[in-house]
C-alpha positions in Angstrom: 159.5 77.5 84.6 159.0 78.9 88.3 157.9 81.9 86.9 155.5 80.6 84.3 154.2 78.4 87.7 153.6 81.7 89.6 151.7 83.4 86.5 149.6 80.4 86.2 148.8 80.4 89.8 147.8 84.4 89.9 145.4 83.8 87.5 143.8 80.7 88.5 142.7 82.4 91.4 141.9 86.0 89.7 139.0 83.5 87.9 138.2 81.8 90.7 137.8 85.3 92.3 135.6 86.2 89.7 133.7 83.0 90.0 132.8 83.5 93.4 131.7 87.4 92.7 129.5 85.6 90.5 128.1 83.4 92.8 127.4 85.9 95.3 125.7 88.2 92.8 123.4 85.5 91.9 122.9 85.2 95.7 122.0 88.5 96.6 119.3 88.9 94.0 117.6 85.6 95.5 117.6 87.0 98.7 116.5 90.0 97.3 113.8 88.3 95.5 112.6 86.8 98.9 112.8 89.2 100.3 110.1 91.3 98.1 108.0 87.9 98.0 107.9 88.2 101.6 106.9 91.7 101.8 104.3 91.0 99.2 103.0 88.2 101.6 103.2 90.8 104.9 101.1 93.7 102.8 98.5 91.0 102.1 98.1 89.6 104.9 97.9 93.1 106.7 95.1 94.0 104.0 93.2 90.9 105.0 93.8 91.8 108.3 92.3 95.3 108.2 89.4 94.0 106.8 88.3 91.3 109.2 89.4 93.6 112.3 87.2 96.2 110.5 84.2 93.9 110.2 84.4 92.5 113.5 85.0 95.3 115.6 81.8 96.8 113.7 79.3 93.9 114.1 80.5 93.5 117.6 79.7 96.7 118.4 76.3 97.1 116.5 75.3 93.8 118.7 75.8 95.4 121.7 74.7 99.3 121.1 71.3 97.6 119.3 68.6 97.6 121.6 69.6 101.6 121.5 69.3 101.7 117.8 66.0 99.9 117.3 64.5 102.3 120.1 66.2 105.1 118.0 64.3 104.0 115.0 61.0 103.4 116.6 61.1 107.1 118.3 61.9 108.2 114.5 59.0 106.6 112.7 56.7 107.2 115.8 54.9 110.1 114.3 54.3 108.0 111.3 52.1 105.3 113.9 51.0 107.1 117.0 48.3 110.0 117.4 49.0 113.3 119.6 48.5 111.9 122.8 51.1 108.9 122.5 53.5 111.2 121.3 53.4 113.3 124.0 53.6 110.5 126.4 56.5 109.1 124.4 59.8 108.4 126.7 62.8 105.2 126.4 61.4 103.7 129.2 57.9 103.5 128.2 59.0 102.3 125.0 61.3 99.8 126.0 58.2 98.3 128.5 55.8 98.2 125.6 58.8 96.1 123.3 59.4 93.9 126.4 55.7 93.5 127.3 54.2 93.1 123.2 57.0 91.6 121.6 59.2 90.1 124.4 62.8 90.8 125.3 64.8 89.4 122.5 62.4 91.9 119.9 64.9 93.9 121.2 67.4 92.7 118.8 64.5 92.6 115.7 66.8 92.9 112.8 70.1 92.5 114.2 71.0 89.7 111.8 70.7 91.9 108.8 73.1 94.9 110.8 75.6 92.4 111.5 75.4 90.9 107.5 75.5 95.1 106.6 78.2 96.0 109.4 80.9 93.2 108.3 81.2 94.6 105.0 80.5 98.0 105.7 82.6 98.6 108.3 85.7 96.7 106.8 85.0 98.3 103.3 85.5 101.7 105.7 88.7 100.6 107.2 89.8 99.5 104.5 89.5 102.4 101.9 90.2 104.9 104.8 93.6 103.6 104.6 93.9 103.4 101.0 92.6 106.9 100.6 95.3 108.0 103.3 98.0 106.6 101.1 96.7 108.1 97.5 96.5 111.6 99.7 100.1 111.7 101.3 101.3 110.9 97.8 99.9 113.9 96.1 102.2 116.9 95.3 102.7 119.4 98.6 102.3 116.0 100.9 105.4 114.6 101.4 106.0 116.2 104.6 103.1 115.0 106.3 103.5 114.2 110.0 105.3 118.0 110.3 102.1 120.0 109.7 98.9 119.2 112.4 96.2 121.1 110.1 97.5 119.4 107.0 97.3 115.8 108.5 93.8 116.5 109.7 92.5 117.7 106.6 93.9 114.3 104.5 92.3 112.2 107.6 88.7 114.3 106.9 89.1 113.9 103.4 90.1 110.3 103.3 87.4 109.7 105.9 84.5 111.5 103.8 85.6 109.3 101.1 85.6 106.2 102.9 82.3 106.7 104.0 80.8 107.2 100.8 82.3 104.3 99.3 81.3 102.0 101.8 78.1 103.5 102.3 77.1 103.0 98.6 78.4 99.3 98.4 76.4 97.9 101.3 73.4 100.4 100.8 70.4 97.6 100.2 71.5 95.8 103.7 71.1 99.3 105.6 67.4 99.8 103.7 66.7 96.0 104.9 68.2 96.8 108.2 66.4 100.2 108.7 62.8 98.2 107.5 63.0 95.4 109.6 64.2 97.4 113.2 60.9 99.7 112.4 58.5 96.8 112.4 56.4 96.2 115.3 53.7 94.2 115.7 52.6 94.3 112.1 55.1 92.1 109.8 55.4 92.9 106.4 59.0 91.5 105.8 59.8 88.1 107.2 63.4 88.4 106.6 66.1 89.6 105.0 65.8 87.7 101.5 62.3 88.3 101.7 62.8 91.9 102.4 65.1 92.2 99.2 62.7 90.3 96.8 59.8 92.2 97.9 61.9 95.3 97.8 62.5 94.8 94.2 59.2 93.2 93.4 57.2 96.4 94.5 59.6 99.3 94.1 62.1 97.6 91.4 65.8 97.5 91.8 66.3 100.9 92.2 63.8 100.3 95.4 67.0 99.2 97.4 68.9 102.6 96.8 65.9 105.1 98.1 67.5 107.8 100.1 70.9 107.0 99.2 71.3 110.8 98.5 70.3 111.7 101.7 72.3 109.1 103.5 75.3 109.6 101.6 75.2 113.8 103.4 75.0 112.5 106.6 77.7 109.4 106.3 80.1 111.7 104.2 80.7 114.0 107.0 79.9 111.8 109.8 82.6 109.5 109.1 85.1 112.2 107.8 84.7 113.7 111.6 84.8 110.4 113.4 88.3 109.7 111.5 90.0 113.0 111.7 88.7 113.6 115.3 90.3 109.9 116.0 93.6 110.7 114.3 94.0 114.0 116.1 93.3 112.8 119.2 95.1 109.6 119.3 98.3 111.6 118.2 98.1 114.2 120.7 97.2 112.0 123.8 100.5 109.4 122.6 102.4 112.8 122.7 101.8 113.9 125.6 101.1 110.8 127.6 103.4 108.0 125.3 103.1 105.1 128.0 99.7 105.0 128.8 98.1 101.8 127.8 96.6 101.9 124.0 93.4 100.3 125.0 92.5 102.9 126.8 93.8 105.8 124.5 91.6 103.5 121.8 88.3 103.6 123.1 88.5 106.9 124.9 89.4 108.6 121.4 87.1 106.3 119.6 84.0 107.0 122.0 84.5 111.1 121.5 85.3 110.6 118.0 81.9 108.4 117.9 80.1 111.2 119.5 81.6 114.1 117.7 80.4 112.6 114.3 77.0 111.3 115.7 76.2 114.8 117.0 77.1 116.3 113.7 75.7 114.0 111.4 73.0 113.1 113.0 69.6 112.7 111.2 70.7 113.7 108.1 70.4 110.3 106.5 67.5 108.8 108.0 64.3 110.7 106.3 64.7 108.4 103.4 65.6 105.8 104.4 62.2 104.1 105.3 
C-alpha cells in the first residue's frame, strides 16, 4: 500500500510537471507575440516619423533660404525680360532693391506657399525612399558586409540617393512647375495661385503641361541628390570616427551644408531650362 502511495505520488507530479511546461509554452509564445506586435508598432511609427522629420526639416528650410531662390529664378529668366543694357547692370543688390521698391518686402516670399506644399512631400518622399533604397541595396548578393568596405558603402548611399531623387522628384513634379511659375512672376500676374496655376496649366497645355521638363529635371535631381546623400554619409562617418563626442548638431549641419554645396555645385542648372 505504501508503495502503491509513493507511485501515485511520482506521477501526480510528473503530470503536473508537464502541466506547467505547458503553461509556460503557451506563455512564451504570447510574449513572443507581443513582442513582434510591438516591433511592428516601433517600425511604424519610425516610418511616420521619417516622413514628417523629412517634410519639416525641408519646408523649414526652403522658408528661410527663399528670398535666395526667388532672386535665383529671376536672374535665370532675366534674359527672357530685360534688354542688353539691364543685363549688364544686373547684380543681387539691385535686384533685391527693385523687388523691395516695385513689389514690396514680403514679394520676397512670392510663391513660397506652393514650395512649402511641394517641399513636405518631396522632401519626406526623399527621406523616406532613401532609406528604403538603402535597405533593398544592403540586401543584394556581395552586401552583407557592408560597414567593412568605405567605397562599397558610398556607392549604395549614391545609388540609393539617385534613386530617391528621381522618385520623389517625379511624384511632386506639378508643385515644382507651379512653384517655379509663380517665384518668376513680377509685376505681370498671369497665375493667381496655386489651383489657378494647375487649372490653367492643364487648360492651355493639357495634363501633360504639368510634367514639361521633367526629363531635364530628373538629370540634374538624380545626381544632385545621389551626391548630397553619399557626401552626407561619408562625412558624417568619418567625422564620428575620428571625433565620436563632439556634439551631433554640429556634425549634422556642418556635413549637411558641404553635402548641400557639393550637390548644388554639381547639379546645378541642369534642371531648370525646362522648367518654365
Amino acid at each position: 500500500m505504501q508503495t502503491e502511495a509513493r507511485v501515485g505520488v511520482v506521477n501526480s507530479s510528473h503530470g503536473g510537471g508537464g502541466t506547467n511546461g505547458g503553461v509556460e509554452t503557451t506563455s512564451l509564445k504570447f510574449k513572443q507575440q507581443q513582442q513582434e506586435l510591438l516591433q511592428a508598432q516601433k517600425t511604424q511609427i519610425g516610418t511616420v516619423s521619417q516622413l514628417l522629420a523629412g517634410g519639416v526639416a525641408g519646408a523649414l528650410s526652403k522658408t528661410c533660404t527663399a528670398p535666395l531662390a526667388r532672386l535665383t529664378i529671376l536672374f535665370q529668366v532675366q534674359g527672357m525680360h530685360s534688354d542688353a543694357a539691364t543685363l549688364r547692370k544686373a547684380s543681387i543688390w539691385r535686384e533685391a532693391s527693385r523687388i523691395v521698391g516695385e513689389e514690396g518686402f514680403r514679394a520676397f516670399w512670392k510663391g513660397n506657399l506652393v514650395t512649402i506644399a511641394h517641399r513636405l512631400p518631396y522632401s519626406s518622399l526623399n527621406f523616406y525612399a532613401y532609406e528604403q533604397y538603402k535597405k533593398l541595396l544592403y540586401m543584394l548578393p556581395g552586401s552583407e558586409n557592408h560597414g567593412k568596405s568605405m567605397s562599397a558603402d558610398i556607392c549604395i548611399h549614391f545609388v540609393a540617393g539617385g534613386l530617391a531623387g528621381i522618385t520623389a522628384a517625379s511624384a511632386t513634379y506639378p508643385l515644382d512647375l507651379v512653384r517655379t511659375r509663380l517665384a518668376a512672376q513680377t509685376n505681370d500676374t498671369y497665375y493667381r495661385g496655386i489651383w489657378h496655376a494647375l487649372r490653367t496649366i492643364c487648360k492651355d497645355e493639357g495634363v501633360l503641361g504639368l510634367y514639361k521638363g521633367l526629363g531635364t529635371t530628373l538629370l540634374g535631381v538624380g545626381p544632385s541628390i545621389a551626391i548630397s546623400f553619399s557626401v552626407y554619409e561619408s562625412l558624417r562617418s568619418f567625422w564620428q570616427s575620428r571625433r565620436p563626442h563632439d556634439s551631433t548638431v554640429l556634425v549634422s549641419l556642418t556635413c549637411g551644408s558641404l553635402s548641400g554645396i557639393a550637390s548644388s555645385t554639381a547639379g546645378y542648372g541642369a534642371g531648370s531650362a525646362l522648367r518654365i
